[in-house]
Structure formats: C-alpha cells, structure tokens
C-alpha positions as CSV (number, residue, x, y, z in Angstrom):
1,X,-2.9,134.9,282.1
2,X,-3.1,136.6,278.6
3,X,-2.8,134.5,275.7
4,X,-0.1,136.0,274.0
5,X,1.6,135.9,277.6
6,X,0.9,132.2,277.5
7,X,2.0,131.5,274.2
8,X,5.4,133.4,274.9
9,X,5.8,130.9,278.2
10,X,5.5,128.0,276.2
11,X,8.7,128.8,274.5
12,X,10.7,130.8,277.0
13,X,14.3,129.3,275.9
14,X,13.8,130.4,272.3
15,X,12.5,133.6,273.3
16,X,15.1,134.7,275.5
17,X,18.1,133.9,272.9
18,X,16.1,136.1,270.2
19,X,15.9,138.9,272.1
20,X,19.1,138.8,274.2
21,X,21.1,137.8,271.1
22,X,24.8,138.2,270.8
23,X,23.7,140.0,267.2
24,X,21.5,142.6,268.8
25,X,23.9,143.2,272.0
26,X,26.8,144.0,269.4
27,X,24.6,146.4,267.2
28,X,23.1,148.4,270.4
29,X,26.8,148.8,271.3
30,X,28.2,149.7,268.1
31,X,30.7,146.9,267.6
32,X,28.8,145.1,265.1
33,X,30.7,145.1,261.6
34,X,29.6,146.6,258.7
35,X,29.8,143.1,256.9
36,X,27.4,141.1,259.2
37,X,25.4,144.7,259.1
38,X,25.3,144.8,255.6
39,X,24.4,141.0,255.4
40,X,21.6,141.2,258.0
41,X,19.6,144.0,255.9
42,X,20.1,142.2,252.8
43,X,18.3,139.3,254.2
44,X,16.1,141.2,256.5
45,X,14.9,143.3,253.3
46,X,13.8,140.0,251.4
47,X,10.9,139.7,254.0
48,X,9.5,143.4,253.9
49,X,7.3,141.8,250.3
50,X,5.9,139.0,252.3
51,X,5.3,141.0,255.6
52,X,3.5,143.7,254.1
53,X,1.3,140.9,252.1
54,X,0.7,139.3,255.5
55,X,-0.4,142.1,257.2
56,X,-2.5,143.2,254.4
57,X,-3.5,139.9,254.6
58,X,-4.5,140.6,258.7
59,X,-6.4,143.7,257.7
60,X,-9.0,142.2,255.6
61,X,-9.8,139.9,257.9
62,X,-9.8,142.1,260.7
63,X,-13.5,141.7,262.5
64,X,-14.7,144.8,261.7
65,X,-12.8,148.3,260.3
66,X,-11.9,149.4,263.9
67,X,-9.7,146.3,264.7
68,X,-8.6,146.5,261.2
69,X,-7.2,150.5,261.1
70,X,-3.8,150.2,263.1
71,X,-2.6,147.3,261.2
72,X,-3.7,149.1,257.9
73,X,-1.7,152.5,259.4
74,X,1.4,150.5,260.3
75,X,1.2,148.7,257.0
76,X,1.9,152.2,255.9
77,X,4.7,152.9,258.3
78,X,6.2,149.5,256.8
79,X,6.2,150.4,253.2
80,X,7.2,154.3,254.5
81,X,10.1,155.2,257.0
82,X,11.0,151.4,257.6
83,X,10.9,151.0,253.5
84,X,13.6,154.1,252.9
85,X,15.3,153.0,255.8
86,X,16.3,150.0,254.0
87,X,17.6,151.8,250.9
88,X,19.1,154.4,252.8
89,X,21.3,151.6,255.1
90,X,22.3,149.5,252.0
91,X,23.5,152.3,250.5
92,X,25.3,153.7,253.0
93,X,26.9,150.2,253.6
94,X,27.7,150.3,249.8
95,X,25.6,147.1,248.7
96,X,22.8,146.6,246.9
97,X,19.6,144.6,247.4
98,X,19.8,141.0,247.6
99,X,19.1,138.3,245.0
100,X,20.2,135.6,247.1
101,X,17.7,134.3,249.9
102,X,19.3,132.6,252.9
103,X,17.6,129.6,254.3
104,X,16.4,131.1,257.4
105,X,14.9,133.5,255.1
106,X,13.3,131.5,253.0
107,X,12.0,129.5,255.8
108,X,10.3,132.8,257.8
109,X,9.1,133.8,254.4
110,X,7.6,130.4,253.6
111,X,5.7,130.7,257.0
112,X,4.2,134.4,256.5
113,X,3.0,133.1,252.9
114,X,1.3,130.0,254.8
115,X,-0.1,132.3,257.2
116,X,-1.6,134.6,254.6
117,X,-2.8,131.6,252.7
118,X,-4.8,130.1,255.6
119,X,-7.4,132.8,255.4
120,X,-7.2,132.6,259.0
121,X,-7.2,135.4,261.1
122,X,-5.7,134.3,264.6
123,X,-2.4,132.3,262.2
124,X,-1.9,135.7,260.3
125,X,-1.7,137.5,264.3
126,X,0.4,134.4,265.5
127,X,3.0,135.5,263.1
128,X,2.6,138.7,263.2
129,X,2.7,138.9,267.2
130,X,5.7,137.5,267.2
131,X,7.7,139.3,264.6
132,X,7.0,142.5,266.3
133,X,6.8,141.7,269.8
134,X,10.5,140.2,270.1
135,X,11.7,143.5,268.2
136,X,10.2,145.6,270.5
137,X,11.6,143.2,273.4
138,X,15.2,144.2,271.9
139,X,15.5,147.2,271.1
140,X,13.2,149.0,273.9
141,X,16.2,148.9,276.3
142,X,18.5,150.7,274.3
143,X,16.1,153.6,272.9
144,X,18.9,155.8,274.1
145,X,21.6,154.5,272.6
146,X,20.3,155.3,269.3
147,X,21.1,158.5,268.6
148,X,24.9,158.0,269.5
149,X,25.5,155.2,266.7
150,X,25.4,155.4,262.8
151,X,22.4,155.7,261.7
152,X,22.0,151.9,260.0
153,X,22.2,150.8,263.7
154,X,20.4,153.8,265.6
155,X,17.8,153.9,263.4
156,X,16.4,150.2,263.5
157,X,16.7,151.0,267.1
158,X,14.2,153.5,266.9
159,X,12.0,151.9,264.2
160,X,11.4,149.4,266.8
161,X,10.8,151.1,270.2
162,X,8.9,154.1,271.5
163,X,5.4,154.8,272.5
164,X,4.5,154.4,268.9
165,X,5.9,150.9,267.9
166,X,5.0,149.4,271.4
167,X,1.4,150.6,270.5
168,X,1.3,148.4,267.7
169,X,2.4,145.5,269.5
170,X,0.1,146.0,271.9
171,X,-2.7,146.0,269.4
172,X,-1.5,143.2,267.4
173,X,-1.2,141.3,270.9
174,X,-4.9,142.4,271.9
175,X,-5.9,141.4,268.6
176,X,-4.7,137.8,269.2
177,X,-5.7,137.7,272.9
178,X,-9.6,138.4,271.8
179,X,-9.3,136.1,269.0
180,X,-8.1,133.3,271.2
181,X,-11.0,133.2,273.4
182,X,-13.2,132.6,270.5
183,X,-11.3,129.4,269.4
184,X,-11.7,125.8,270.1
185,X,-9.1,123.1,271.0
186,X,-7.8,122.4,267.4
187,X,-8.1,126.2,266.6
188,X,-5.7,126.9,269.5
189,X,-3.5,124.2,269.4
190,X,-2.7,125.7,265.6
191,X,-2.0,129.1,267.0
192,X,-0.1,127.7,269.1
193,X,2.5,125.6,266.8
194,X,2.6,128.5,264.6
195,X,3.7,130.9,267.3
196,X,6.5,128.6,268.5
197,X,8.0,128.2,264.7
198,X,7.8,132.0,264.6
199,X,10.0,132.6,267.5
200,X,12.4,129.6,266.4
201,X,12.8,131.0,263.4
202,X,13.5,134.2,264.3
203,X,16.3,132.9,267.2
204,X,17.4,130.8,263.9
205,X,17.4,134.2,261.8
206,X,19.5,136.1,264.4
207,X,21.8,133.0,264.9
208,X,22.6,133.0,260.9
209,X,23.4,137.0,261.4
210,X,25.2,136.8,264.1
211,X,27.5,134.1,262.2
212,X,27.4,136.5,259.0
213,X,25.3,136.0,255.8
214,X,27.1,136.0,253.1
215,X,26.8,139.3,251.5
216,X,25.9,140.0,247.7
217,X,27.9,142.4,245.7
C-alpha cells in the first residue's frame, strides 16, 4: 500500500465527512447561500498567505530542482488564477476581505506555519497532501456541474479538479510516498500525527462553514 494511501486509512471517518460534506454537496448544487458563501471565502482567503509560505517552504527543500519545479509552478497558479479568483468572488458577493480569523482558521494556519517552521520536508508534504488531495476528492465528481452555477461556486469547482489539479496531487502525494520510505519510526510516526490533524481540521473547517462564519462587513 502507498503511503499516502495508508495515511488516508488511518483516518477514514474524518476523511469521508470532509469530502462528502453537507457544505460542499449544497455548493455543487447551487443551493448554498450567498452568506455562508461569502463567509467561507473570507476565511478561506486568510490561509492563501500561509499556504503559499508553506509551499515555498516545500520547494526549497525539495531534494533536488526536479522534485522541486511543480510545487514551485503551482505556487504560481496559487498566487495567479486561484489569487483573482478570490477578489473576483468577494466582490461579487459584495464583501471585502476579512480581518477577523475564525478559530478553525487560525488553528489550520497555526499548523502550516509549524509545518514550515520544522524545516522538515516530509511535515511540509503531510500538510500539503492533505489540503489538496481532499479538494480534489470533492470537487472531481462535479467537474460538470461547474459551468451551470455562478461563477463563485463553478469556479472553485474547477480550480480544484481536471487533469491539471489532480497532477499536482499526484505529485505532492509521490513526493510524500518517496519521502516516507526514507524515514525511520519517530520520523513516520510524526508524519503521521500531522496528517491526521490536517484532515480533522479541515472536516472542522467545513463543519464551521457549513454552520456559517460570521461574515465581515
């Protein structure tokens, strides 16, 4: 068994609520309200700083300039499309960026930052897996729906499903797999606790959405 597929068994309940959410199932069908909407990319905005640290993070540490280049080109789609995308959906929605952080945002931010800070390549990939992978696990069965909704819903669709964005899941997931065969006990054991907090904080994130953050005017 693959490593990441391991690492995804190990926390199977959590998994399956994130990426069968109530939140996600009402924005694929177009019934989620522009409120909860608008509160979701407020929040989901605050992390795009950290992320793109993180993965900068991932690409100096990278083994050697070819495991390094994807991350470094989607680093670029980040701060690109999925960067406007944000601006263009808030404003849309008629809010503006957030100054308030949520706890569950906080708490996803405060484990990117200790994943940057470890200086550890495999923890920056645990987090990193994770955060794309259960996107991806979303949103790939409703790549048709997208073009049929607003575009604050359709496009998040499609910023997180297609040939291109499972590509880079599948490299960040390679990336981990390789790495894991190279680490000892401890080493693992680590990966491991930080890939379970991932995926409970995002079910936590989605739960808190799917609720309704309270939205900043």
């Amino acid at each position: 068994m693959r490593a990441t597929d391991y690492l995804r068994s190990q926390v199977a309940e959590d998994w399956t609520a994130a990426t069968t959410h109530a939140f996600t199932n009402a924005l694929v069908d177009g019934s989620l309200s522009r409120e909860k909407m608008a509160g979701y990319l407020q929040q989901d905005y605050l992390f795009v700083e950290e992320f793109v640290r993180l993965l900068a993070s991932a690409v100096a540490h990278a083994p050697n300039l070819a495991d390094g280049v994807p991350a470094a080109q989607f680093l670029g789609q980040i701060c690109g499309p999925e960067n406007t995308y944000f601006l263009r959906a808030l404003e849309a929605l008629e809010v503006p960026q957030a100054q308030t952080e949520a706890s569950e945002t906080l708490a996803f931010q405060q484990l990117m930052a200790s994943a940057r800070l470890s200086g550890r390549y495999e923890i920056m990939l645990s987090v990193l897996v994770v955060a794309e992978w259960v996107y991806l696990e979303w949103a790939t069965p409703h790549e048709d729906r997208a073009e049929n909704l607003p575009f604050w819903f359709g496009e998040w669709i499609t910023l997180h499903s297609g040939q291109g964005f499972s590509e880079v899941v599948s490299y960040l997931r390679k990336q981990l797999d390789t790495a894991w065969e190279t680490l000892g006990a401890a080493e693992r054991e680590d990966v491991q606790i930080t890939f379970t907090k991932a995926v409970a904080l995002e079910r936590a994130f989605f739960d808190a959405s799917w609720l309704g953050f309270k939205v900043d005017r």
